[in-house]
N, C-alpha and C positions, 0 to 999 in steps of 0.2 A: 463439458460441464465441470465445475470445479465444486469439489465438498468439501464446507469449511465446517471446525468443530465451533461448538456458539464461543469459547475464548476466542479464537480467530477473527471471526468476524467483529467482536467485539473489538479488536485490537488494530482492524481496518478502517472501524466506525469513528471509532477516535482519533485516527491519522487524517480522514478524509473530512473530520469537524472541524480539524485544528485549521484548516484551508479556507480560502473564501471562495466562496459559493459557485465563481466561474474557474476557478482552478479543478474544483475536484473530478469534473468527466476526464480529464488531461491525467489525472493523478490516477485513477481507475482502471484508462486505458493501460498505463504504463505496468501498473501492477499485475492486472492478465497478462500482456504480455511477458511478464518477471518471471511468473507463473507456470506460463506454456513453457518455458525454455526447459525451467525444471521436469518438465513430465507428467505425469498422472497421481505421482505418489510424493508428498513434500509434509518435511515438518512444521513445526508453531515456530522453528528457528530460520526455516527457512521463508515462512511469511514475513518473519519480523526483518530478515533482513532485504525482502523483496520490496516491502516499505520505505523501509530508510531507501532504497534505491528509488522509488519509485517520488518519493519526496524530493528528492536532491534539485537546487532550483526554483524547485514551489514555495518556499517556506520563504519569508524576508527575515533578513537576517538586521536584528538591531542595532545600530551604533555602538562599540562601547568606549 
């Protein structure tokens, strides 16, 4: 079981908005997974950077 503090989740809610709708079970998985590796005990820095991991690929990236 993973315990997020409500910024946390907050900060997951928003990553997994910013996605369309059939990416995010894919973006989810990948962030548990980010998560287990870390162990039982993680920081708000290390959510944020399970994120950005867990992102990488999902996101379309704009022309510029």
């Amino acid at each position: 079981m993973l315990v997020l503090s409500d910024s946390q989740l907050r900060s997951i809610w928003a990553a997994a908005a910013s996605l369309p709708i059939e990416k995010r079970g894919v973006f989810l998985g990948r962030l548990i997974a980010q998560l287990q590796l870390r162990g039982s005990h993680f920081t708000t820095a290390d959510i944020d950077d399970a994120v950005r991991l867990a992102l990488e690929g999902l996101i379309q990236k704009s022309a510029a």
